[in-house]
Biopython code that builds the backbone (N, CA, C, O; Angstrom):
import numpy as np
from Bio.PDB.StructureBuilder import StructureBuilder

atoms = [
    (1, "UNK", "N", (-29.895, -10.815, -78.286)),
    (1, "UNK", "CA", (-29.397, -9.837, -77.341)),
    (1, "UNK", "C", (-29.999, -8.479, -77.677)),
    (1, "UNK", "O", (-30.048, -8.089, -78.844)),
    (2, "UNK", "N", (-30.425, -7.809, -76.726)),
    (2, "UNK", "CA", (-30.961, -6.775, -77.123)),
    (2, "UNK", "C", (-30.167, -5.428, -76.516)),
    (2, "UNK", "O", (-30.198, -5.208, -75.305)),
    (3, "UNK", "N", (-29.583, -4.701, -77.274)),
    (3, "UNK", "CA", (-28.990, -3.361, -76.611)),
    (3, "UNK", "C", (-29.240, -2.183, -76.253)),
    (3, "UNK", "O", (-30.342, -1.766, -76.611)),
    (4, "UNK", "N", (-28.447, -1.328, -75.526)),
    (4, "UNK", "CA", (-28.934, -0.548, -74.711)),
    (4, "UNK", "C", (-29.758, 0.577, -75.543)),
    (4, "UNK", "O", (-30.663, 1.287, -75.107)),
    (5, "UNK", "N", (-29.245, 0.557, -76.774)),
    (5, "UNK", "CA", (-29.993, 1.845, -77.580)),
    (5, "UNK", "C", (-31.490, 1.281, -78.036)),
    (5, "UNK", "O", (-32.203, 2.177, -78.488)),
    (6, "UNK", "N", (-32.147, -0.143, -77.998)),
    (6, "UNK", "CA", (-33.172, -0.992, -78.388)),
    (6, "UNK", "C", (-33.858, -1.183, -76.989)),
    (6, "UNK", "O", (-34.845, -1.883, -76.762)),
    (7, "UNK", "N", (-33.287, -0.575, -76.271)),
    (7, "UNK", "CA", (-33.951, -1.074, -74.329)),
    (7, "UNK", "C", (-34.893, 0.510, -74.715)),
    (7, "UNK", "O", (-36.088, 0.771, -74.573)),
    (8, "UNK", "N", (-33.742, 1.339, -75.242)),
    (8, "UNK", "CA", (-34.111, 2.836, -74.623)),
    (8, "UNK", "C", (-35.598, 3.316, -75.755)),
    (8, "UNK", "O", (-36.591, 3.985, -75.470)),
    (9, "UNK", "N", (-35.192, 2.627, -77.113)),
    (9, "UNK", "CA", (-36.521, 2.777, -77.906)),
    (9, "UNK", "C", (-37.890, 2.102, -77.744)),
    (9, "UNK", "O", (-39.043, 2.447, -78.000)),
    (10, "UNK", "N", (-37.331, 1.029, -77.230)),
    (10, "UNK", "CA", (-38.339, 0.263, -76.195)),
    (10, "UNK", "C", (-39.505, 0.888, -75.035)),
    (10, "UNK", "O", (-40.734, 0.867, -74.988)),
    (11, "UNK", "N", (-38.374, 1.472, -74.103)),
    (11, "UNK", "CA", (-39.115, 2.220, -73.371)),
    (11, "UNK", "C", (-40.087, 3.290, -73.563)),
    (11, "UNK", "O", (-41.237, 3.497, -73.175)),
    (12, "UNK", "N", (-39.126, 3.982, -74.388)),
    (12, "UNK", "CA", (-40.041, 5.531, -75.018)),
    (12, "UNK", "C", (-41.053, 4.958, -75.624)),
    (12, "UNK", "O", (-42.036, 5.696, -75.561)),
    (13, "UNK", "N", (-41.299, 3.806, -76.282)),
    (13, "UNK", "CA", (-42.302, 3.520, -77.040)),
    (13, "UNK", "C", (-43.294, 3.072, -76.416)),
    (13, "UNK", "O", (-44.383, 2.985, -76.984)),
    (14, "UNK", "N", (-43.088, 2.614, -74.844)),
    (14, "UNK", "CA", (-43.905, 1.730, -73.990)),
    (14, "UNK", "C", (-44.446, 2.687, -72.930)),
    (14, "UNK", "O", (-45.516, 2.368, -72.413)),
    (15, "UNK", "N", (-43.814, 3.891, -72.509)),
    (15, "UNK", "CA", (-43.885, 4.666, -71.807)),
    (15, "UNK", "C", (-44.241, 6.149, -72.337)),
    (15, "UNK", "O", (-44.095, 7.175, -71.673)),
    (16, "UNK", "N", (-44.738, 6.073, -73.662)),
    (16, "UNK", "CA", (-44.618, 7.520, -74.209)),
    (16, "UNK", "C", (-44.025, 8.560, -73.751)),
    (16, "UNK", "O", (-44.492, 9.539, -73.168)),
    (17, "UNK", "N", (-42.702, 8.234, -74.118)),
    (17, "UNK", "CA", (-41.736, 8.890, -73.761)),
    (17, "UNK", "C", (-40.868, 9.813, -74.998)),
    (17, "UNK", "O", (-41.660, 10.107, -75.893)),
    (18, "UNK", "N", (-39.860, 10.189, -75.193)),
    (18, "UNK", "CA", (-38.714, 10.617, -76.415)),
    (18, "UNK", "C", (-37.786, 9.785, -75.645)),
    (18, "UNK", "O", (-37.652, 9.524, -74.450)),
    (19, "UNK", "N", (-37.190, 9.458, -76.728)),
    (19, "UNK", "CA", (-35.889, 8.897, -76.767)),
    (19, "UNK", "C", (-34.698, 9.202, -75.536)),
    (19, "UNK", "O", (-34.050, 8.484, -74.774)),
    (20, "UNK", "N", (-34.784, 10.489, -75.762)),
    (20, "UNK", "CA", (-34.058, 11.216, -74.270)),
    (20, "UNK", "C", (-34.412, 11.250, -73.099)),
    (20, "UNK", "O", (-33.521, 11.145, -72.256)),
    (21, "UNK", "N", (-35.697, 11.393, -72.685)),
    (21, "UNK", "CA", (-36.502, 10.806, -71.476)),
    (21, "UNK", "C", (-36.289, 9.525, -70.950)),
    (21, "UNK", "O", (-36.148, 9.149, -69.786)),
    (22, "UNK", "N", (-36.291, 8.722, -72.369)),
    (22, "UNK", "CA", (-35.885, 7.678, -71.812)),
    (22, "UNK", "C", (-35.210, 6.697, -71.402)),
    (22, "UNK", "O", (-35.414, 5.664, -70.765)),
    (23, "UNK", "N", (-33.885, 7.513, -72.165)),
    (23, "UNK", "CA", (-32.617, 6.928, -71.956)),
    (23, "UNK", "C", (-32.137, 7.817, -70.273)),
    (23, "UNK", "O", (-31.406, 7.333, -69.408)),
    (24, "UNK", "N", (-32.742, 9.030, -70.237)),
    (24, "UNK", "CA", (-32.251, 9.622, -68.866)),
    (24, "UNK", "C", (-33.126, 8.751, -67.835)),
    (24, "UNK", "O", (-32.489, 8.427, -66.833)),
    (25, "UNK", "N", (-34.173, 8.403, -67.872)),
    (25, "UNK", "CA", (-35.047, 7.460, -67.215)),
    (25, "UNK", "C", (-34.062, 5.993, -66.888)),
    (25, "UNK", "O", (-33.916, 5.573, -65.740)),
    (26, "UNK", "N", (-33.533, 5.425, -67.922)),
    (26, "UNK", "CA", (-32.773, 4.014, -67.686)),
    (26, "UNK", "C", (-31.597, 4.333, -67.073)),
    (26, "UNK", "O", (-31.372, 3.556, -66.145)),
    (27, "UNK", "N", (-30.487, 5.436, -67.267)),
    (27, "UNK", "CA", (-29.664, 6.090, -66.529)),
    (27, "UNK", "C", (-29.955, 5.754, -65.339)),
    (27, "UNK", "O", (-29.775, 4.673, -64.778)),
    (28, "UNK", "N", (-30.464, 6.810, -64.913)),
    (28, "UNK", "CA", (-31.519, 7.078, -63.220)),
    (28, "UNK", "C", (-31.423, 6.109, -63.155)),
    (28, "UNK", "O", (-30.266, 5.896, -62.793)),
    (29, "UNK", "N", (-32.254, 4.677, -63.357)),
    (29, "UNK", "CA", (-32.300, 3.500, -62.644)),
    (29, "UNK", "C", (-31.313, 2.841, -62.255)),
    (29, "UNK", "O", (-31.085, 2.462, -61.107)),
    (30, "UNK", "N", (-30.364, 2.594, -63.688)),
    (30, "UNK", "CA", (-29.209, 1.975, -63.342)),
    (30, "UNK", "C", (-28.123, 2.411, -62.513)),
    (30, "UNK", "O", (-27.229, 1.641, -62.162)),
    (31, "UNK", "N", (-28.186, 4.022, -62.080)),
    (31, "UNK", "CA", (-27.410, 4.789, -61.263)),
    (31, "UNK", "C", (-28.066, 4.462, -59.683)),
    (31, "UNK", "O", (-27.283, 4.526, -58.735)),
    (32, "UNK", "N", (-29.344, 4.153, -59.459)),
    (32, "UNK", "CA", (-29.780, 3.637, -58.562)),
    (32, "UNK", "C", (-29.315, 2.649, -57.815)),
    (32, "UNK", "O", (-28.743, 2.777, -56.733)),
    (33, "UNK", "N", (-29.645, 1.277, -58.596)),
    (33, "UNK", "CA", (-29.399, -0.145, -58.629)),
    (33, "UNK", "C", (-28.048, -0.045, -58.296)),
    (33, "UNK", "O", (-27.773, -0.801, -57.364)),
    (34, "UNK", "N", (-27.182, 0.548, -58.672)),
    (34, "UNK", "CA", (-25.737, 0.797, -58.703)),
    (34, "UNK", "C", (-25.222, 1.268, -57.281)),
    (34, "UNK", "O", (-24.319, 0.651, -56.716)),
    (35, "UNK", "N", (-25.941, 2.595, -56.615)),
    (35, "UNK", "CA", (-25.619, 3.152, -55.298)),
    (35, "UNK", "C", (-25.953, 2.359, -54.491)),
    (35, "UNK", "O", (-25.277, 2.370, -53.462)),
    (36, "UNK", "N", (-26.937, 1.486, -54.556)),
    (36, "UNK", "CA", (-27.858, 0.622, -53.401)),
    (36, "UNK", "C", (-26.805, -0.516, -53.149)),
    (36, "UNK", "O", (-26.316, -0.936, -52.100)),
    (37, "UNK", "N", (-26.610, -0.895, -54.535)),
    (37, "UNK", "CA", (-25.829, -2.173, -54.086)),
    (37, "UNK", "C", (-24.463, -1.595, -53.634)),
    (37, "UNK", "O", (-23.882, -2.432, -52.942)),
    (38, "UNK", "N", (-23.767, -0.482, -53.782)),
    (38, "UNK", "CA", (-22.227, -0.155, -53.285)),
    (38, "UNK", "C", (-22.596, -0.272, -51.985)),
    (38, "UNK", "O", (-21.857, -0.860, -51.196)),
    (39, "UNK", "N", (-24.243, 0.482, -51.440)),
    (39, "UNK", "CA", (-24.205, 0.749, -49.935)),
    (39, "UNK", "C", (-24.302, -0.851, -49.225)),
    (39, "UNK", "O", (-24.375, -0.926, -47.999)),
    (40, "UNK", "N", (-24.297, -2.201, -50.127)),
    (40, "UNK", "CA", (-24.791, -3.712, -49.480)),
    (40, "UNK", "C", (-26.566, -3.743, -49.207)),
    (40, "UNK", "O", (-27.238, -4.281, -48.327)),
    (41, "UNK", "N", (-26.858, -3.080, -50.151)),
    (41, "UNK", "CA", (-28.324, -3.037, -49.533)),
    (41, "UNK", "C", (-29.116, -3.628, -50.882)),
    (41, "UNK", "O", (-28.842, -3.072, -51.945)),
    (42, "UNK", "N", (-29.987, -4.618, -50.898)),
    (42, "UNK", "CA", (-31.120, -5.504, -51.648)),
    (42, "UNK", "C", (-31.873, -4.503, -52.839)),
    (42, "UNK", "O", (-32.270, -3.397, -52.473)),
    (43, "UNK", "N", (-32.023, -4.853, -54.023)),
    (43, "UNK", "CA", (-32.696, -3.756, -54.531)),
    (43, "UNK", "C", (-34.393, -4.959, -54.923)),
    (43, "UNK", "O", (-34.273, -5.637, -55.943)),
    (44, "UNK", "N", (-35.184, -5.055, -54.466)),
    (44, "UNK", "CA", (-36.328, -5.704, -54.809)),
    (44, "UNK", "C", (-37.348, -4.888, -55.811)),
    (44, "UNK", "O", (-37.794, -3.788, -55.487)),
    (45, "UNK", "N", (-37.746, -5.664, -57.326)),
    (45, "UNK", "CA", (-38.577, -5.520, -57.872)),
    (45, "UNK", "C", (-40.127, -6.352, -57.768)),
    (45, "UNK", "O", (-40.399, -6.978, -58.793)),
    (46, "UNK", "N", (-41.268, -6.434, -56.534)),
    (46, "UNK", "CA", (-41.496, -7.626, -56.470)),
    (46, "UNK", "C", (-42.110, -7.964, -57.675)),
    (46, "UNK", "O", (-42.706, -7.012, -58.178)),
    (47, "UNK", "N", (-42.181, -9.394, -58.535)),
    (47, "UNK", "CA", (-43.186, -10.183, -59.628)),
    (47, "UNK", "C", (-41.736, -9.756, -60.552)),
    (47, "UNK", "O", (-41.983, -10.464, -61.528)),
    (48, "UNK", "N", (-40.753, -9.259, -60.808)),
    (48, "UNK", "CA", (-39.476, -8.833, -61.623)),
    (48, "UNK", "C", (-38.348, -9.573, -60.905)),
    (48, "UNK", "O", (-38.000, -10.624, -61.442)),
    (49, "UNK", "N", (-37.637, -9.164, -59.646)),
    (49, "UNK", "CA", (-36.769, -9.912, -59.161)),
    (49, "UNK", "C", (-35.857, -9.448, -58.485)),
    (49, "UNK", "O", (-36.551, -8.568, -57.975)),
    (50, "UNK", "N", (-34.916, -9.297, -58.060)),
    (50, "UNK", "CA", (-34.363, -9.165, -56.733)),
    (50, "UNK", "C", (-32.496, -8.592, -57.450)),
    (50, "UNK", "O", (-32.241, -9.181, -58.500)),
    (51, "UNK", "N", (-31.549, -7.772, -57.056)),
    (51, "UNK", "CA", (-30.686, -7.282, -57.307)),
    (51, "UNK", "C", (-29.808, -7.783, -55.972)),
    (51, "UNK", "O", (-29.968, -7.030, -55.011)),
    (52, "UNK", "N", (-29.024, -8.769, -55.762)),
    (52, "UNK", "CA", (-28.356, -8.966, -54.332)),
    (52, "UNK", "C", (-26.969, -8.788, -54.386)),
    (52, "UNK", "O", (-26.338, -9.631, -55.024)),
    (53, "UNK", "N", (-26.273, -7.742, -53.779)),
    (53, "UNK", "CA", (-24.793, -7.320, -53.596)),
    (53, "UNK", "C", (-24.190, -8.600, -53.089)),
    (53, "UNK", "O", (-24.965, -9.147, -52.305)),
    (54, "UNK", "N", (-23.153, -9.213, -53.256)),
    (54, "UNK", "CA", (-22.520, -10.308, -53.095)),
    (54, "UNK", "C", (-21.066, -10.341, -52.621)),
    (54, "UNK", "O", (-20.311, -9.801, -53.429)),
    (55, "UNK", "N", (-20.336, -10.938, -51.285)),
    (55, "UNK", "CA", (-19.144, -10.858, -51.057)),
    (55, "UNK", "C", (-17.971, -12.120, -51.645)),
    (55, "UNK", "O", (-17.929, -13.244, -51.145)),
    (56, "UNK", "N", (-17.547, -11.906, -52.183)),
    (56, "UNK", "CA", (-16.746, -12.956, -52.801)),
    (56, "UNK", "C", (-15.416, -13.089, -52.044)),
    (56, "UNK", "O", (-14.658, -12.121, -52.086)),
    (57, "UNK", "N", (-15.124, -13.964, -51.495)),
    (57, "UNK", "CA", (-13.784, -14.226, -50.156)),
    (57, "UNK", "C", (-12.183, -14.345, -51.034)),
    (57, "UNK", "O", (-12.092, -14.708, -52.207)),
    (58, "UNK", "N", (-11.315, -14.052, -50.382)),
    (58, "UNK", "CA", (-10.140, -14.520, -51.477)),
    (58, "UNK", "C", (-9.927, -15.299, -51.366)),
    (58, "UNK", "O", (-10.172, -15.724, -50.237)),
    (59, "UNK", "N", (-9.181, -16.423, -52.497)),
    (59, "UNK", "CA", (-9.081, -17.715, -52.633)),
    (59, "UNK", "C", (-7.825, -17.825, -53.201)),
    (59, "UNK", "O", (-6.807, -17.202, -52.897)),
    (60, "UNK", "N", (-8.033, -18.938, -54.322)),
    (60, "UNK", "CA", (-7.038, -19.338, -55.249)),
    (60, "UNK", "C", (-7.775, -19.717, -55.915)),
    (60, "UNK", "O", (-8.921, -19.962, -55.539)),
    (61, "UNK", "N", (-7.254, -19.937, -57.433)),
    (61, "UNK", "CA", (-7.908, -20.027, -58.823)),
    (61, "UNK", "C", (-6.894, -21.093, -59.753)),
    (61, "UNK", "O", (-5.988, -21.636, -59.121)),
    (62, "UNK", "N", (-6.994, -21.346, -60.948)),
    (62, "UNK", "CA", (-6.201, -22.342, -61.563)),
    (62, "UNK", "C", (-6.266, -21.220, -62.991)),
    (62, "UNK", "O", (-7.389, -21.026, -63.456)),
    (63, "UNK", "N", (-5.326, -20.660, -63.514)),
    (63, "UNK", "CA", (-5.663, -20.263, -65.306)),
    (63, "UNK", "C", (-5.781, -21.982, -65.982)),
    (63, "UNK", "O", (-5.124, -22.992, -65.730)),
    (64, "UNK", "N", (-6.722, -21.770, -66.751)),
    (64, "UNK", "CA", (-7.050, -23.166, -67.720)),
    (64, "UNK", "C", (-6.112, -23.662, -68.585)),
    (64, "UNK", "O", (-5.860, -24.838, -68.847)),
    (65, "UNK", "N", (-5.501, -22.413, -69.103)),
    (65, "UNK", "CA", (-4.635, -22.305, -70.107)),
    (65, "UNK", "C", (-3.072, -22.723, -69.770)),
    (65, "UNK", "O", (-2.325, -23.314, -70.550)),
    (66, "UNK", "N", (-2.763, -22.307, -68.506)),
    (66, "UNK", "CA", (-1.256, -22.615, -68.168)),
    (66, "UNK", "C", (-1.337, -23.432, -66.908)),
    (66, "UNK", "O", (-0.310, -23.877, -66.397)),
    (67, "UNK", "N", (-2.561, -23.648, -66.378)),
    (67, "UNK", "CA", (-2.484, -24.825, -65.211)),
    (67, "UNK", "C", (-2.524, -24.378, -63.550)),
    (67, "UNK", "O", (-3.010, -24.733, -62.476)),
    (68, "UNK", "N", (-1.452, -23.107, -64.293)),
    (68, "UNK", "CA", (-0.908, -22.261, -62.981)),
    (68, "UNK", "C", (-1.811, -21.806, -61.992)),
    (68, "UNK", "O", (-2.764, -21.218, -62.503)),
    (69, "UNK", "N", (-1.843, -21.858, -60.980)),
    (69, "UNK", "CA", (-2.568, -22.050, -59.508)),
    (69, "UNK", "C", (-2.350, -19.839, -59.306)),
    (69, "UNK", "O", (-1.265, -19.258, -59.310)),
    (70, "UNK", "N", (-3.354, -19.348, -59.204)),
    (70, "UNK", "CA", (-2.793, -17.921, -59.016)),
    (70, "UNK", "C", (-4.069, -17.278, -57.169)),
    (70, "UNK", "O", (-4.979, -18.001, -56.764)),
    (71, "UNK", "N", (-3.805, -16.263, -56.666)),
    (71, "UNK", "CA", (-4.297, -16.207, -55.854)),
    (71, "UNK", "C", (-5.314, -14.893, -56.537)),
    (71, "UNK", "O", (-5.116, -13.987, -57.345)),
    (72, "UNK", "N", (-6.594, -15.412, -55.636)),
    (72, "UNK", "CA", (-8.148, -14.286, -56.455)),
    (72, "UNK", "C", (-8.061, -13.617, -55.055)),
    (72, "UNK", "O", (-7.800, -14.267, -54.043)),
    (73, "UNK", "N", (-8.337, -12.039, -55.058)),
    (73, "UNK", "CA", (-8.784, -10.929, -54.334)),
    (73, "UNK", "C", (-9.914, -11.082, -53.642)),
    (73, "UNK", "O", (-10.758, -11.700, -54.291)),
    (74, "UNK", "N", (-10.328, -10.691, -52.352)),
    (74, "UNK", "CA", (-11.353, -10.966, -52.087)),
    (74, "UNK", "C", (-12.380, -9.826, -53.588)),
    (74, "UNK", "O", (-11.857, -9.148, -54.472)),
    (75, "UNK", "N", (-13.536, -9.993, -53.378)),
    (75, "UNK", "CA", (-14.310, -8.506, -54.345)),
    (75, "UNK", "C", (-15.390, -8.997, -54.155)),
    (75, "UNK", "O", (-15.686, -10.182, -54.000)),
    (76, "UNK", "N", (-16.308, -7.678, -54.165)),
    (76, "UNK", "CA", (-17.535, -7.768, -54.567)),
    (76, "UNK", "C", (-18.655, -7.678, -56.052)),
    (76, "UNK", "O", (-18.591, -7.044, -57.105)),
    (77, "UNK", "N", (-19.732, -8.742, -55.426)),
    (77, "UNK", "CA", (-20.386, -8.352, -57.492)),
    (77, "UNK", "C", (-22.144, -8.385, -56.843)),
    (77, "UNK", "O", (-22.626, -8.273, -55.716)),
    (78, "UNK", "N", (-22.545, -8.534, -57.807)),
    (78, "UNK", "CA", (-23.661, -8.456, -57.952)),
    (78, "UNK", "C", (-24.764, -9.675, -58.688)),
    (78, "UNK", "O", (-24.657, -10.073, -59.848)),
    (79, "UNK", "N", (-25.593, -10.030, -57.909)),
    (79, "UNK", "CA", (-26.016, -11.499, -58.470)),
    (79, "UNK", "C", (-27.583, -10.780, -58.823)),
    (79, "UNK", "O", (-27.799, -9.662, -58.356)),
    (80, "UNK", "N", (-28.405, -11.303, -59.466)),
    (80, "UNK", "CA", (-29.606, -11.502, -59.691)),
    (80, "UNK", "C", (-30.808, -12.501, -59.736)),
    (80, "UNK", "O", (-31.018, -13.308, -60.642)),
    (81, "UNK", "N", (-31.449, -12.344, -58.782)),
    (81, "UNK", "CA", (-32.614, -13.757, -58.467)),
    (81, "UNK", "C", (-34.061, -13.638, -59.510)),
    (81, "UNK", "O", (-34.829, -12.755, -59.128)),
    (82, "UNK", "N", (-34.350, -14.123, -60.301)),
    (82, "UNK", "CA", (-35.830, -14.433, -61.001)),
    (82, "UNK", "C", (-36.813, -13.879, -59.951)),
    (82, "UNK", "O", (-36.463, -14.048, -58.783)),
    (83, "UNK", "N", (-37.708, -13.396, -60.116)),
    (83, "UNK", "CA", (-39.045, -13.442, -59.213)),
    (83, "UNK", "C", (-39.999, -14.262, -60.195)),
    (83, "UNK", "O", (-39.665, -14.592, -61.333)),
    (84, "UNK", "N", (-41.209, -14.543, -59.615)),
    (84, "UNK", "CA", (-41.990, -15.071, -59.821)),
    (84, "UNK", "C", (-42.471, -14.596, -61.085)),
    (84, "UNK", "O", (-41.897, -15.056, -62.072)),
    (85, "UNK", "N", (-43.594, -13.602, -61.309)),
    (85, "UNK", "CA", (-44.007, -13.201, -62.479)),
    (85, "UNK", "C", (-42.849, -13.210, -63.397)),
    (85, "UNK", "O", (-43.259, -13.881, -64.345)),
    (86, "UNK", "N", (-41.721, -12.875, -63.640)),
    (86, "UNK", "CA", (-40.584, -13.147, -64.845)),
    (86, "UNK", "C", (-40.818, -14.512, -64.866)),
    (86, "UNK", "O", (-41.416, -14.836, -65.892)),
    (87, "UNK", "N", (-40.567, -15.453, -64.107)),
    (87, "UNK", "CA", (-40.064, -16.480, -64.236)),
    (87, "UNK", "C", (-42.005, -17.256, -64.984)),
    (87, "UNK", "O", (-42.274, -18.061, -65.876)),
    (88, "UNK", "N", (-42.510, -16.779, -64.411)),
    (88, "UNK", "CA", (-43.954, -17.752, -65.347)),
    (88, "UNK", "C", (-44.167, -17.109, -66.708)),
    (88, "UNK", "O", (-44.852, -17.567, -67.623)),
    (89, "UNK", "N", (-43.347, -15.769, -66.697)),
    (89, "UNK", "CA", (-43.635, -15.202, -67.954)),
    (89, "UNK", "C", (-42.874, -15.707, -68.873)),
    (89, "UNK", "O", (-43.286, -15.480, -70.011)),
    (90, "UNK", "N", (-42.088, -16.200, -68.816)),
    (90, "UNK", "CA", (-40.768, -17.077, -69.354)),
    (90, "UNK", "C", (-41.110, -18.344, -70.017)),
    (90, "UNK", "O", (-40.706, -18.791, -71.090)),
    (91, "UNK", "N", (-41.979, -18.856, -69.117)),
    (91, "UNK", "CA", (-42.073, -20.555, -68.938)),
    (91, "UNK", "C", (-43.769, -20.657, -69.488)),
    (91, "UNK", "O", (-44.336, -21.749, -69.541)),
]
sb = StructureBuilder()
sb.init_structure("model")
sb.init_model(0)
sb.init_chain("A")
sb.init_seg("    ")
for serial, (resi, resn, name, xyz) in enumerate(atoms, 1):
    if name == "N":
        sb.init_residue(resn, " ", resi, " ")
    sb.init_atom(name, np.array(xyz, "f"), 0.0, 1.0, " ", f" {name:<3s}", serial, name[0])
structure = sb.get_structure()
């Protein structure tokens, strides 16, 4: 697992950046990715991969633990699709 303070030394190091550049740089993005999807709108990286806002309907659920049948909220999340170049870079 790699964390957010190892993303941000990462970057600066890849981007000749400082540390602060580039943690305000990953900010920015993720504040991005973040508004786009509140507005329901696709965030595409193409050859990286795809950010898709997702509606989740209300239902019913089971806890594992007590059996008990409880009712889920509708809500929204956020899914993520592979693109191509990740995915051969991977494999």
């Amino acid at each position: 697992m790699t964390t957010k303070a190892e993303l941000v030394a990462s970057i600066a190091d890849k981007a000749g950046l400082n540390k602060t550049q580039a943690k305000d740089a990953l900010e920015a993005f993720t504040a991005s990715v973040t508004e786009s999807l509140k507005k329901g709108q696709e965030v595409r990286l193409v050859g990286f991969g795809s950010f898709v806002p997702v509606k989740r309907a209300a239902g019913t659920a089971r806890n594992p633990r007590t059996g008990e049948t409880v009712k889920r909220a509708a809500s929204k999340t956020a899914r993520f699709r592979v693109g191509e170049g990740l995915k051969n870079a991977l494999n």
